[in-house]
C-alpha positions as CSV (number, residue, x, y, z in Angstrom):
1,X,0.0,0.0,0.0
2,X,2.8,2.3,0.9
3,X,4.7,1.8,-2.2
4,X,1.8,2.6,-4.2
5,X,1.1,5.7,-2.7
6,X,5.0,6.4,-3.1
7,X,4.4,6.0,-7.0
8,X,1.5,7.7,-7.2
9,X,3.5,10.5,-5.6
10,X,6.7,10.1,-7.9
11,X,4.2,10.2,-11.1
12,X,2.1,13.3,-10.1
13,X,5.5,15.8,-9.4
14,X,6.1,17.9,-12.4
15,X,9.7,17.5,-13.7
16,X,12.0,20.2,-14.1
17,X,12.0,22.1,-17.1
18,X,15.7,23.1,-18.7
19,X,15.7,26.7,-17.7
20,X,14.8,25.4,-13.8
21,X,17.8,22.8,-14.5
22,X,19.9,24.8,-15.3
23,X,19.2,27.8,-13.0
24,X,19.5,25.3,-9.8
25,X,23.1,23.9,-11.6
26,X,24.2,27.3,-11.5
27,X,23.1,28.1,-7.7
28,X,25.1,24.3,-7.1
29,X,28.1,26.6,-8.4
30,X,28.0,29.0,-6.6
31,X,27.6,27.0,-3.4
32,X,30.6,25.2,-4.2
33,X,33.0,27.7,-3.8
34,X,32.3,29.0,-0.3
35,X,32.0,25.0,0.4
36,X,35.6,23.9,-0.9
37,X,36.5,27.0,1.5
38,X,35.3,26.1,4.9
39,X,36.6,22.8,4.3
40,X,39.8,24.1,3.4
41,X,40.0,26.4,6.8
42,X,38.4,23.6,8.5
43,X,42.3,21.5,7.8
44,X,44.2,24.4,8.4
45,X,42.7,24.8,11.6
46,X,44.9,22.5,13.4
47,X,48.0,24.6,11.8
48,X,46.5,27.6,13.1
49,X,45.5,26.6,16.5
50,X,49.3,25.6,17.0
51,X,51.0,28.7,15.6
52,X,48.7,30.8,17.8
53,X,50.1,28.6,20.8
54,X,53.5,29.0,20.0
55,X,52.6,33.0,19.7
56,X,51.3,33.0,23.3
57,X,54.3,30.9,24.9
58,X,56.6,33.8,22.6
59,X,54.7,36.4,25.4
60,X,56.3,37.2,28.8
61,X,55.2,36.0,31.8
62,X,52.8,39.0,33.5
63,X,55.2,38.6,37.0
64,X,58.4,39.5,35.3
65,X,57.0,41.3,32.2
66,X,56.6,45.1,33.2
67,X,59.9,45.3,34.6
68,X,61.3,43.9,31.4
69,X,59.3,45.9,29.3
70,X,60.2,49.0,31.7
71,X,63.8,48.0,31.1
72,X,63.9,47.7,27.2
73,X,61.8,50.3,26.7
74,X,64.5,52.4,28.6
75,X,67.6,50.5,26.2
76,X,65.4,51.5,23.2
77,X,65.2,55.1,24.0
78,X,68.9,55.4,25.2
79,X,70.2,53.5,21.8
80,X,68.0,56.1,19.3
81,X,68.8,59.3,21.6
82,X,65.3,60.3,23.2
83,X,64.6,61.1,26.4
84,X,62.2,58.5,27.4
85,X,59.9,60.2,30.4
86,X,57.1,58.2,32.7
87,X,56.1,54.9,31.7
88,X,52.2,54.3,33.0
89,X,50.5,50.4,32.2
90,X,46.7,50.4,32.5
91,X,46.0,46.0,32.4
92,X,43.2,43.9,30.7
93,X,43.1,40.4,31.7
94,X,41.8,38.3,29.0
95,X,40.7,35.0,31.1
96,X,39.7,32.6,28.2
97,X,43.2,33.3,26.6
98,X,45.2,33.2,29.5
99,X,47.1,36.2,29.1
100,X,46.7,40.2,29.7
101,X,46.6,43.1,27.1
102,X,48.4,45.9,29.0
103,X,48.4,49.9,27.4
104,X,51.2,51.7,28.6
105,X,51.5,55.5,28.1
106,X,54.8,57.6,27.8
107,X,56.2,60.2,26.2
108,X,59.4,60.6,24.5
109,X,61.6,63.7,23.5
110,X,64.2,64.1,20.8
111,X,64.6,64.9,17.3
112,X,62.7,63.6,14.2
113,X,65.1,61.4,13.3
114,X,65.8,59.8,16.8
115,X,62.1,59.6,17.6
116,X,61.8,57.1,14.7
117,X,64.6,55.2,15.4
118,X,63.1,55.0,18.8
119,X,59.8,53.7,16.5
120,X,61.7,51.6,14.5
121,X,63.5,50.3,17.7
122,X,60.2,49.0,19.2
123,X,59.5,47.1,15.9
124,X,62.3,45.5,15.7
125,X,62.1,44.1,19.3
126,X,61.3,40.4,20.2
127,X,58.3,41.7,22.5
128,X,55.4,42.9,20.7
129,X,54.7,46.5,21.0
130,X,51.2,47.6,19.2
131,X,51.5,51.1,19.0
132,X,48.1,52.5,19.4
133,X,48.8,56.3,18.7
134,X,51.4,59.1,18.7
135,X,50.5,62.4,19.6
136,X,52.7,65.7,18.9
137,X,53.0,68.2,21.3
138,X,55.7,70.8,22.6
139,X,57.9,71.0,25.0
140,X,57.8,72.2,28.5
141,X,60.6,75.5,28.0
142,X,61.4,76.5,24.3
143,X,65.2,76.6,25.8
144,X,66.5,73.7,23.9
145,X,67.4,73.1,20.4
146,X,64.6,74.6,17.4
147,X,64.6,70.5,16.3
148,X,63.2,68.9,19.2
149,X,59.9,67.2,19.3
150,X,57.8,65.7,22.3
151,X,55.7,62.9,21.4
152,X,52.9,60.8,23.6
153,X,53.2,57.2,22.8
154,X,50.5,55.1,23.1
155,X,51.1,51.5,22.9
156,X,49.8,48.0,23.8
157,X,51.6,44.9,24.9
158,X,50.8,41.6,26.2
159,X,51.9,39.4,28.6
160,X,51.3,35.5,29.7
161,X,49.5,35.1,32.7
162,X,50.0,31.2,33.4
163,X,53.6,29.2,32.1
């Protein structure tokens, strides 16, 4: 009885015409596309999941990290020729990733040129140093040289919070 209502069924749906054919072949292209993607991210994830792990353990441990990051900063400055003046952190602790975003504000002093080597000294450094913003302003006295600048730095870091 089943299978007879089943064939009745089968012989009362109206086949497709060619343009309907062909319009739904077209929509199965364009599905496969974004398809062949997600699978392809879907392998890589593995590959990324351990390249952001080894990122992390690259991080310094929160308990040591704002003395080393007080301490380069320091080198940095001294090696371009600024005047590096009041390091302040401000922390974020990001639970689910185990580790801490901390934004540190300073201000350095020096000419153009030594300010970006000071810049280009922070990119070049093992630690990762986001810099958020610079902002120009002038210096306390006018006494010094015409070619000084004072800039605000406003940067980000991030430190481990477990080994």
């Amino acid at each position: 009885m089943a299978l007879a209502y089943y064939n009745s069924q089968l012989a009362s749906e109206t086949l497709m015409t060619p343009e309907q054919f062909s319009k739904q072949e077209i929509q199965l292209k364009k599905l496969e596309a974004p398809i062949a993607r997600a699978r392809k991210i879907r392998e890589e994830m593995p590959d990324t999941q351990r390249e952001c792990e080894q990122f992390e353990r690259m991080l310094l441990l929160a308990s040591s990290g704002y003395s080393s990051v007080s301490s380069e900063l320091g080198e940095i400055a001294k090696k371009s020729g600024v005047s590096l003046q009041g390091v302040s952190f401000k922390r974020t602790v990001i639970p689910e990733r185990r580790m801490m975003e901390v934004a540190m504000e300073s201000t350095i002093e020096g000419d153009y040129k030594n300010v970006i080597l000071f810049l280009n000294g922070l990119q070049r450094s093992a630690n990762i140093y986001e810099v958020e913003s610079l902002t120009l302003a002038s210096p306390k006295d006018n006494k010094g040289p015409a070619n000084v600048i004072k800039v605000g730095l406003h940067l980000k870091t991030y430190f481990r919070t477990s080994a």
